[in-house]
Structures are given as C-alpha cells and as structure tokens.
C-alpha positions, 0 to 999 in steps of 0.5 A: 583034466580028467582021462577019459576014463575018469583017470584024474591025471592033474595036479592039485595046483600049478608050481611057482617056477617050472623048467623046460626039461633038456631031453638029452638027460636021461631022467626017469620019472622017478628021479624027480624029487618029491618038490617037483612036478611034471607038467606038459607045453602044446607046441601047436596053441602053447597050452600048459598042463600039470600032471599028478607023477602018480598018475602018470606013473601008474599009468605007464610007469617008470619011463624016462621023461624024454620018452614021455612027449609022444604020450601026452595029448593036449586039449586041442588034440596035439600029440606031437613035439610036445614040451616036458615041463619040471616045477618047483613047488613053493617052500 
C-alpha cells in the first residue's frame, strides 16, 4: 500500500501467525519485539493489511496501538472500529 505521498507503509511480507491485539493492554508500538509486525483488519469488508512499524513509527511515533485504530484507513474507506493486528514472523 503506498500513502498518498509516496510514504511506503507495507510491509515487505505477510507474517506466519498473527494475534487480535486486547485493546485493554496498554502496549506501545515500541514495545513490539522485532519478530513481530503490526497489521491492521477493516471491520466494514474484513480486508487485512500489514504495515512497516518504522513507517508507522516515523509518521506518528511512539503511541500505544489501542490509540492506533482510528488512524488507520482501509482500501475501501473505512476509518472506523478498526482491528490492530500482532504477527508472528517465521523462524
């Protein structure tokens, strides 16, 4: 996915197992271990998207991923009850 400003937010490739991120946690996006990537789910057409953390880190840096939900906008133009996602990368 390119940001409209030619901001290349994806990741390089998809994880092997990813988690729904338990919003009453409290985790910063820095607090992800380097295996792990941050993803997003649509709640209105189910899409999922996988994001670079460094990106997404230089763009609104350090926030928790609870707060990151509303920022996230999918391909069909959902902004709205968005999932945070946690992978796995493969070993």
């Amino acid at each position: 996915m390119k940001h409209r400003r030619g901001i290349d937010l994806a990741a390089p490739f998809p994880p092997s197992s990813f988690i729904e991120h338990d919003p009453s946690l409290y985790t910063a996006l820095k607090g992800l271990a380097e295996w792990e990537m941050l993803g997003a789910k649509c709640s209105a057409c189910g899409h999922i998207g996988w994001l670079n953390k460094d990106a997404v880190l230089a763009r609104w840096g350090n926030e928790y991923l609870m707060n990151l939900r509303g920022k996230f906008r999918c391909v069909c133009g959902n902004k709205d009850n968005n999932t945070v996602l946690i992978g796995r990368l493969p070993r």
